[in-house]
C-alpha positions as CSV (number, residue, x, y, z in Angstrom):
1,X,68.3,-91.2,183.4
2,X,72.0,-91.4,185.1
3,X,72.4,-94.8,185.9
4,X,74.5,-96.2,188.7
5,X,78.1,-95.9,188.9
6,X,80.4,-97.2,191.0
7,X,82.2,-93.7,191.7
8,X,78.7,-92.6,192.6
9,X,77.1,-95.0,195.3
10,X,77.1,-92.7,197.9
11,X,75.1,-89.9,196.1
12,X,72.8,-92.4,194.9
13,X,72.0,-93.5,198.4
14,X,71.7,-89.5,199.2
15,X,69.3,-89.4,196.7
16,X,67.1,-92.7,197.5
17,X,66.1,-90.8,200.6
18,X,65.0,-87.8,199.4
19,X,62.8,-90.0,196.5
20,X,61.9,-91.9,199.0
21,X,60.5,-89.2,201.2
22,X,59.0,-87.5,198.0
23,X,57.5,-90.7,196.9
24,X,55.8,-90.9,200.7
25,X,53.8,-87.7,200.3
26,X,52.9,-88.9,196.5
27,X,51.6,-92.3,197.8
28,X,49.9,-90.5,200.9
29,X,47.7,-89.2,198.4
30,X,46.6,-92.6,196.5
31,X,46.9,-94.7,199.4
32,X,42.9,-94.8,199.6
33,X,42.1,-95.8,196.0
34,X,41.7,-99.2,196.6
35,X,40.7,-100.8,199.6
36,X,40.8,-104.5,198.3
37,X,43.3,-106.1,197.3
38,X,46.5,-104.9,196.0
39,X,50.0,-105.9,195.0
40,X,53.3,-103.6,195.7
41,X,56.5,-103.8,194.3
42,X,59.5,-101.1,194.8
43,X,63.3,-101.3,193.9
44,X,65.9,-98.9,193.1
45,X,66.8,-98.7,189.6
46,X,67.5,-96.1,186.7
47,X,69.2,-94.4,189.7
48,X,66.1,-93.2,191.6
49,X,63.1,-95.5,193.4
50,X,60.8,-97.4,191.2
51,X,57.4,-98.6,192.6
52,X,54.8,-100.3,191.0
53,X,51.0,-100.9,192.3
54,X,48.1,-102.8,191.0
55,X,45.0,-102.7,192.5
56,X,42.2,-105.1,192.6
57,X,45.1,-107.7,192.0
58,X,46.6,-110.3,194.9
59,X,48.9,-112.0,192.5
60,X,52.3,-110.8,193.2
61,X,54.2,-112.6,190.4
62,X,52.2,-110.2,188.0
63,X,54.8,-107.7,188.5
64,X,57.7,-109.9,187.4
65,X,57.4,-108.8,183.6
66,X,57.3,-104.9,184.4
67,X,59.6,-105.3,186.3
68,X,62.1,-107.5,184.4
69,X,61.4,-104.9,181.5
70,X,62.6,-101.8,183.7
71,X,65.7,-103.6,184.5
72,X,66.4,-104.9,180.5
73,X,65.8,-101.1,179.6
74,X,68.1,-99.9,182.2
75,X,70.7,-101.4,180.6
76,X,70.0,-101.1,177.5
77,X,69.7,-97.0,177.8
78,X,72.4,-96.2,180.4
79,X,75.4,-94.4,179.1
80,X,77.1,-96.2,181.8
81,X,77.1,-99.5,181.4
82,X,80.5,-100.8,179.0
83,X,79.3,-101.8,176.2
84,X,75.9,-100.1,175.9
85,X,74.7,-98.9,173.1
86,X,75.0,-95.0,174.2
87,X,78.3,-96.0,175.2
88,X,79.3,-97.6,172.0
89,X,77.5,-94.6,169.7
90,X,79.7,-92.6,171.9
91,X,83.2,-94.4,171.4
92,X,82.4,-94.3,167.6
93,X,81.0,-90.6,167.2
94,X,83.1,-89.5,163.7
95,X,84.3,-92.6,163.5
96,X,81.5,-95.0,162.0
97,X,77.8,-95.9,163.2
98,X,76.4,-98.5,165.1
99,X,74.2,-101.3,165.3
100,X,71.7,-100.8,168.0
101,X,69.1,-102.3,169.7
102,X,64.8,-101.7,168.7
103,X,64.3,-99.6,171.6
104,X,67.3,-97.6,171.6
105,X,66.6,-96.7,168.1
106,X,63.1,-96.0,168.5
107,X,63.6,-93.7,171.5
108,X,66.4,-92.1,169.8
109,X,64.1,-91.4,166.5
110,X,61.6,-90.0,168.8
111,X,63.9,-87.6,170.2
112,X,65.0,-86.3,167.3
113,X,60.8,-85.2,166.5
114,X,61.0,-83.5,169.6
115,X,64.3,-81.7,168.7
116,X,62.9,-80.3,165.8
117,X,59.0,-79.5,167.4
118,X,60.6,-77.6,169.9
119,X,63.7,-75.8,168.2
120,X,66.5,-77.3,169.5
121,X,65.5,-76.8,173.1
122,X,65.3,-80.5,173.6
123,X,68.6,-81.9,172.3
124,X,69.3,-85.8,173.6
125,X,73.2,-84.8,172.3
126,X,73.4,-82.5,175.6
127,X,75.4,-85.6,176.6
128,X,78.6,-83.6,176.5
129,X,77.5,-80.6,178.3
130,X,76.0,-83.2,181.1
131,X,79.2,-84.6,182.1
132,X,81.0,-81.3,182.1
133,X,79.0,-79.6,184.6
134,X,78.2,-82.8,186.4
135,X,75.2,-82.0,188.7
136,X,74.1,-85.2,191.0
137,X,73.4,-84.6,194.3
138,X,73.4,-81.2,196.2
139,X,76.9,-80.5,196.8
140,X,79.3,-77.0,196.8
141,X,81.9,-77.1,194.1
142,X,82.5,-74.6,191.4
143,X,81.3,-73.7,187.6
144,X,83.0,-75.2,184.4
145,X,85.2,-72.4,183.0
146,X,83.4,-70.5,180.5
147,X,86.0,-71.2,177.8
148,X,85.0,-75.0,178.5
149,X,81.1,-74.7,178.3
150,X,82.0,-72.5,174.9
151,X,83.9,-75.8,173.8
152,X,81.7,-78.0,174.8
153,X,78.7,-76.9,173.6
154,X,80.1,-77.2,170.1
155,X,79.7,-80.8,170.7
156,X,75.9,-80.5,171.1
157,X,73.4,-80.6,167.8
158,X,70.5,-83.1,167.3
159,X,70.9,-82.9,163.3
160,X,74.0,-84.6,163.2
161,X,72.4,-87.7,165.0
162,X,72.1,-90.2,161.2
163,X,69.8,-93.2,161.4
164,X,70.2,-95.9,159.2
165,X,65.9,-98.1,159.4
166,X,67.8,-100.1,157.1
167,X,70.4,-102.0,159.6
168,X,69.1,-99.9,162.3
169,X,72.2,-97.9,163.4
170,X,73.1,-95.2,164.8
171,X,75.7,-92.4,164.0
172,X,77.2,-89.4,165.6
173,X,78.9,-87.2,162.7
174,X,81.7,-85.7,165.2
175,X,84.3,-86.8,167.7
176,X,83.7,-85.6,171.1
177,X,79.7,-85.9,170.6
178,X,77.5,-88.3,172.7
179,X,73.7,-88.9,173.8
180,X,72.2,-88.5,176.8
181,X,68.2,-89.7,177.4
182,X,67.9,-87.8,180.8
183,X,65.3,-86.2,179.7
184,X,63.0,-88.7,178.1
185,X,63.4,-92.3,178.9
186,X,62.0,-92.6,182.2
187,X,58.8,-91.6,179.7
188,X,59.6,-94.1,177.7
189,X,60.1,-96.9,180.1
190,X,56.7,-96.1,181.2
191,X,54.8,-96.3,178.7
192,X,56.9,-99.6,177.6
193,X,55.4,-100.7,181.3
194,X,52.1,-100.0,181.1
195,X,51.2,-102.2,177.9
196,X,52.9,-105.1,179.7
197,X,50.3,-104.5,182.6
198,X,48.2,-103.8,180.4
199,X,48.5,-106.9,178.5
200,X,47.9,-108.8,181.4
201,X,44.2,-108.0,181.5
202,X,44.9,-105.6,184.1
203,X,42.5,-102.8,185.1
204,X,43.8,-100.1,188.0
205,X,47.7,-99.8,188.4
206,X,50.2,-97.3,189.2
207,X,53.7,-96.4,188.1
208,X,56.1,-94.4,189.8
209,X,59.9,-94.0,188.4
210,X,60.8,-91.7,190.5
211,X,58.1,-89.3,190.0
212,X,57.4,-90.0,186.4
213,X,53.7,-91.3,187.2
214,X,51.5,-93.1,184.8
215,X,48.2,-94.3,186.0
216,X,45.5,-96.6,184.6
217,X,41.7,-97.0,185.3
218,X,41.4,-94.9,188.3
219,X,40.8,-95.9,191.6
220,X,38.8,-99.1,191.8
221,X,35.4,-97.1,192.5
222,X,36.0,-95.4,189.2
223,X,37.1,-92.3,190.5
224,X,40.0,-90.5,189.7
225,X,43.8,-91.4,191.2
226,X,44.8,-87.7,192.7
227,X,48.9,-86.6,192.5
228,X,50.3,-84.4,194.2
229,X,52.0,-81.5,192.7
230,X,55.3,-80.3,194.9
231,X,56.0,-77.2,196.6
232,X,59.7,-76.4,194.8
233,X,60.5,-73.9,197.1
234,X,60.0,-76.8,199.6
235,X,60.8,-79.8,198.0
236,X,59.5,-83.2,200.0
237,X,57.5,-81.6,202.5
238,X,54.5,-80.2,201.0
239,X,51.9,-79.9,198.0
240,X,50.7,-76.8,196.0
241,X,47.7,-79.2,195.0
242,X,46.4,-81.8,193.6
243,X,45.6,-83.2,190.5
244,X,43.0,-85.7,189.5
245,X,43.4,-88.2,186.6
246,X,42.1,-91.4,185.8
247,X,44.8,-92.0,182.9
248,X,47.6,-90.7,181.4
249,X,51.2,-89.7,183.2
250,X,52.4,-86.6,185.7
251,X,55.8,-85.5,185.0
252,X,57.3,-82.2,187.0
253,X,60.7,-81.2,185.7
254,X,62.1,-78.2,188.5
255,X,65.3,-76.4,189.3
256,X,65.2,-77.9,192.7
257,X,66.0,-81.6,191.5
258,X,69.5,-82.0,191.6
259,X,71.9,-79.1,191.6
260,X,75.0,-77.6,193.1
261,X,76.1,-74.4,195.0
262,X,79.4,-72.4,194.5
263,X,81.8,-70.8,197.4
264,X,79.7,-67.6,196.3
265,X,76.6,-69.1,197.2
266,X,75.2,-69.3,193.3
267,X,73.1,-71.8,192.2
268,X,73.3,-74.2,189.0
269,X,70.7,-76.5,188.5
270,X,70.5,-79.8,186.1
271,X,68.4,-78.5,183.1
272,X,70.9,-77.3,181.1
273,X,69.5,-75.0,177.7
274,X,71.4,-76.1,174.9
275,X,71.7,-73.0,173.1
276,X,73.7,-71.2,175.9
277,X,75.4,-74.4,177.5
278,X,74.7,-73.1,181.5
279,X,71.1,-73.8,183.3
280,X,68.3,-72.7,182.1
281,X,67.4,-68.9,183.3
282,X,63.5,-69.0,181.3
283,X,61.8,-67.4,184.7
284,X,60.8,-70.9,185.5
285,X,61.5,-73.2,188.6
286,X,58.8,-76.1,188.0
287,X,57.0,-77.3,185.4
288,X,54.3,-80.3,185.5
289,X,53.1,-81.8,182.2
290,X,50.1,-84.1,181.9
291,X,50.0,-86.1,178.8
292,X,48.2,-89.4,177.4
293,X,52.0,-90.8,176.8
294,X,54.6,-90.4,179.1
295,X,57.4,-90.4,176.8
296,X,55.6,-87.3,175.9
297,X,55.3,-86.0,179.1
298,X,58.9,-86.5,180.2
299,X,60.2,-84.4,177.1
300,X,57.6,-82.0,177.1
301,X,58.4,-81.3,181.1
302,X,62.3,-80.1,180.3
303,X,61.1,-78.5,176.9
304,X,58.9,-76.1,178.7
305,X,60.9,-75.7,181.6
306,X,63.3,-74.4,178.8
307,X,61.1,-72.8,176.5
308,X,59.8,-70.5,179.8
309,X,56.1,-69.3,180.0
310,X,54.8,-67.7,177.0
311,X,56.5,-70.0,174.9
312,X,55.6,-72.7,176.8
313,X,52.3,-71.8,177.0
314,X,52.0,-71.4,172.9
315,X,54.0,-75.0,172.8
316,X,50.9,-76.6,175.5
317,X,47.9,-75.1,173.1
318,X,49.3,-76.1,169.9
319,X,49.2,-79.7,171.4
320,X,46.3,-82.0,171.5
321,X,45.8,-84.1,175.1
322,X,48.9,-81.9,176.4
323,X,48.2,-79.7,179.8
324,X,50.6,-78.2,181.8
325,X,51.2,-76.5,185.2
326,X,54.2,-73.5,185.3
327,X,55.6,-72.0,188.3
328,X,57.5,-68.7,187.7
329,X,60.7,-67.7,189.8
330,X,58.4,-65.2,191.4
331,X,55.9,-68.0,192.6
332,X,53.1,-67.4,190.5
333,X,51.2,-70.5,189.2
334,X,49.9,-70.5,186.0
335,X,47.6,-73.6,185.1
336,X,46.2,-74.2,181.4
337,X,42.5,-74.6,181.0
338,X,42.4,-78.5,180.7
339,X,43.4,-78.6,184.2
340,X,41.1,-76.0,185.5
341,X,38.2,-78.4,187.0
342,X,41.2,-81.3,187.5
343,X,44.2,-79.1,189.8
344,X,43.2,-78.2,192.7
345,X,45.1,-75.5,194.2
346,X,45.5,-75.7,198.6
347,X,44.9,-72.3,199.1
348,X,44.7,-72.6,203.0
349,X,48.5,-73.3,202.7
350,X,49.8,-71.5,200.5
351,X,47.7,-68.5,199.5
352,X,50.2,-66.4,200.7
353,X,52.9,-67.8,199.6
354,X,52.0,-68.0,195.6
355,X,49.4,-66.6,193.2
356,X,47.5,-68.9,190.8
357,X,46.0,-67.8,187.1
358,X,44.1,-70.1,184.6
359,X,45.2,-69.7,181.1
């Protein structure tokens, strides 16, 4: 979750398009699920294009708490922002710990269960290893040295995050080291969301962080809300397939999402494995996880991206309420059996272009 920074306005607005555009093919698909009354709200915060829709609702100023939460949470999680928390953890790594807020603890906590569940792969203390390779928007610039991604990496290792329940603080045990929640707090902030609307007696609504979608109810006739799951070897102008849910959250993690390109015409893409410190190489270009949560969801997406297939796949069955959808770097799809009467692949469109297997 990069936040906004004023050295980076213009690749923000770069990217608003394009999630603007992807957000148009994902609402093309649930733009029939009500045809009552509904209330729309969009904005651009935790640097990409947040929308929220309730359906069966005509009171607008329903969406002021979920949205006043997004906006507390995006400050509160940014590494950004002078004076955050992740900033201030980071200005005292080695030093001493700090005090933090309830929901920078508690999303920091769960991180740290996924860091061990998954082996390391998912590591929130990436931080480090995010800012030296810098990937934003699609741009042509060159590859930290390898000497420097050696270095750095040294600075990455969940275990020496300490948490004090007690005073509720937070410590990083060495200098250099700092947190980034990329990977997990859009998930989070959904969830967070939901029980708001929720809470508010509400029945059918839809969250969209910038493709972290979490849906309620299903479509005011009781059937199901249907997402669209992207093309990555054409990103914003098409879908593999769809998949129907009534609730629960989408979350698609791919190599296609932000990256850069070197003078040589190489590739480096943003989900960086922490155990090597460069991009991820598992065989993988996409991976969609549908989960109950969607903090799980969001941390499950980059953990299987990393983990790769067969690993990935083990990770998905040893999960309850956990499916998943992989797509290999020699576009073959491979959908676990939860989602086999729920994905629906479009064959007429891309039969040719990928192959699709059940597990």
């Amino acid at each position: 979750m990069n936040q906004i920074g004023t050295k980076k306005k213009l690749k923000h607005v770069i990217l608003f398009a394009s999630v603007v555009m992807a957000t148009f093919f994902l609402m093309s698909f649930l733009a029939g699920c009500e045809q009552g009354k509904t209330v729309t709200r969009s904005d651009f915060l935790l640097d990409t294009f947040v929308s929220i829709t309730l359906y069966g609702e005509s009171d607008e100023s329903l969406l002021d708490q979920p949205f006043e939460r997004i906006e507390a949470l995006n400050t509160t999680l940014t590494a950004f922002e002078t004076g955050s928390d992740l900033g201030l953890i980071k200005e005292n790594a080695g030093i001493q710990p700090v005090v933090v807020s309830k929901d920078t603890y508690r999303i920091i906590e769960k991180s740290i269960e996924y860091s061990k569940s998954s082996g390391g792969y998912f590591d929130v203390t990436i931080g480090p290893l995010v800012d030296l390779w810098g990937i934003h928007s699609p741009e042509i610039k060159e590859a930290p040295a390898r000497e420097a991604i050696n270095e750095t990496k040294l600075k990455t290792d969940y275990t020496k995050i300490v948490l004090n329940p007690d005073d509720q603080s937070v410590y990083l045990t060495d200098a250099g080291m700092s947190i980034n929640l990329g990977a997990i707090a859009k998930g989070y902030i959904a969830d967070e969301v939901m029980q708001i609307i929720s809470a508010e007696g509400i029945k059918h609504a839809l969250i969209n962080l910038g493709g972290n979608v979490m849906v309620m109810g299903g479509k005011a006739d009781n059937s199901d809300f249907e997402i669209g799951v992207e093309d990555p070897r054409n990103p914003g102008n098409g879908y593999l397939g769809v998949l129907s849910l009534k609730d629960g959250s989408v979350v698609t993690s791919g190599d296609y999402q932000r990256y850069f390109t070197d003078a040589a015409g190489q590739k480096y893409h943003h989900i960086l494995d922490p155990f090597t410190g460069y991009p991820s190489k598992s065989g993988l270009i996409q991976v969609t996880v549908s989960a109950s949560k969607s903090v799980d969801a969001d941390s499950l997406s980059t953990t299987l991206f990393l983990l790769g297939l067969d690993e990935g796949l083990k990770k998905v069955e040893s999960l309850p309420d956990v499916e998943a959808i992989f797509i290999t770097d020699e576009n073959h799809i491979v959908v676990t059996s939860g989602l086999k009467d729920t994905f629906v692949f479009d064959k007429k469109n891309y039969g040719n272009t990928y192959t699709i297997t059940v597990r």
